[in-house]
N, C-alpha and C positions, 0 to 999 in steps of 0.2 A: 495200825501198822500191819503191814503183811504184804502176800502174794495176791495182789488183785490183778483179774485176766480176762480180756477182752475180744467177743469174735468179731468184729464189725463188719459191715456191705455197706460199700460207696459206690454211687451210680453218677457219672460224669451227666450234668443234664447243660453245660454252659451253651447258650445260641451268642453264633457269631454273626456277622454281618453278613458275610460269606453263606451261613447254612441256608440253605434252601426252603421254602414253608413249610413244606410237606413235610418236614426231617426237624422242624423247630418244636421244642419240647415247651409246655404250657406249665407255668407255676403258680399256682393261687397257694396262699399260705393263711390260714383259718386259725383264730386265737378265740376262745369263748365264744363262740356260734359268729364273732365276728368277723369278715374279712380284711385281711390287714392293708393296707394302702400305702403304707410309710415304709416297708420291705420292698424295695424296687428286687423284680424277678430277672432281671437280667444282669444283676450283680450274682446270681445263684451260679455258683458253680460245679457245687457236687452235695449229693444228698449223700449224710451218714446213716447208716442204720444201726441198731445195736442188734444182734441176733442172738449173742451170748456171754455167760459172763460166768466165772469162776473165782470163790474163795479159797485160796490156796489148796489149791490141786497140784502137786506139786510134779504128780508123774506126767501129769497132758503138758503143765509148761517145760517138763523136760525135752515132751518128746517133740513142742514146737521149735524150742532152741537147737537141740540137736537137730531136728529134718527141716524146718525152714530156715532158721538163722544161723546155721554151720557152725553152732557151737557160742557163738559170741552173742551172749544175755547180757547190753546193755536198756533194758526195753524197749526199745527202739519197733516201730510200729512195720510189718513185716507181710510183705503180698502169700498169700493162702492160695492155690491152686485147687479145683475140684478134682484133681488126682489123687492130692494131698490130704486133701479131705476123706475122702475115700478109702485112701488106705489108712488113716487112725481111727475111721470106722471101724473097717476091720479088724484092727487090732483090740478094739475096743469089744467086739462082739465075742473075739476069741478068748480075750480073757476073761469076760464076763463066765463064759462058756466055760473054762476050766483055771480055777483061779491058783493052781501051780506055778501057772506062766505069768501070772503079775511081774515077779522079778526082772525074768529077761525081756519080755516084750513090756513094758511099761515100770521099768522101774524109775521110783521114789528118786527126789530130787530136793539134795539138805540145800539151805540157805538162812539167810536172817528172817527170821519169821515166817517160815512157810510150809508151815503147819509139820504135821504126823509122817513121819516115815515108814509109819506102819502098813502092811497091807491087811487090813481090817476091816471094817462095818463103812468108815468115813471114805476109806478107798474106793470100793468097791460102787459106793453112791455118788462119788465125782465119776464115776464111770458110767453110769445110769445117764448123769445127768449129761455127761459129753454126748452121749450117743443119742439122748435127744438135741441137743444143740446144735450138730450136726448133719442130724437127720432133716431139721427143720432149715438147712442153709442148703443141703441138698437139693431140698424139694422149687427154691428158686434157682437151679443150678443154667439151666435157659435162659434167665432174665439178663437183661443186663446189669453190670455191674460187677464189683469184683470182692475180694472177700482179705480182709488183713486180723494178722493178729498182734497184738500189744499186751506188755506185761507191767505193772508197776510194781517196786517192791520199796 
């Protein structure tokens, strides 16, 4: 039980009737060196990705319910902007950079089971770890595709 938290990237790849060749996207789907044949590829709709994932970090799901979800944490799976990203980068690097400002720019978020309030050792490494997780969703930020986050608690 706890705050478990999720970056994901979904990339639309459905071919209609309608799309063009040139613009129809090719899915081969590969299980054990094998190619699978019984997965019909034009039932695909959208590929998930997992890019990130967090055990109760309680300040980063604060700060996605307050800036992407306006407040309302039912975990409800929620579209991530690369603006948005962006700027909890930054926030991310600033308090790395002077860990005074923990409180105001990422503070700590109580719940049933979601971990430490503290800003201490654990903090400060969900904050390491954000700002790779980010940094690594940035670097597809050209691709297609689009970036959500979800929370279970």
């Amino acid at each position: 039980m706890g705050l478990d938290m999720y970056l994901t990237k979904k990339t639309y790849v459905k071919n209609w009737d309608h799309t063009p060749k040139e613009k129809r996207n090719t899915i081969t789907i590969k299980q054990n060196n094998r190619i699978r044949t019984d997965i019909k590829p034009k039932r695909i709709s959208v590929i998930i990705e997992d890019i990130g994932y967090w055990r109760k970090a309680n300040a980063i799901h604060n700060w996605f319910v307050q800036t992407i979800q306006k407040g309302d944490d039912e975990c409800q799976e929620s579209y991530v902007g690369i603006k948005d990203l962006e700027e909890l980068l930054d926030i991310v690097e600033t308090v790395l950079l002077d860990h005074s400002l923990a409180g105001s720019l990422l503070p700590c978020q109580s719940g049933f089971f979601f971990g430490s309030y503290e800003y201490d050792d654990y903090y400060f490494s969900d904050l390491k770890l954000t700002r790779g997780i980010i940094k690594k969703a940035l670097k597809e930020k050209d691709t297609e595709g689009e970036f959500y986050y979800q929370a279970s608690w």
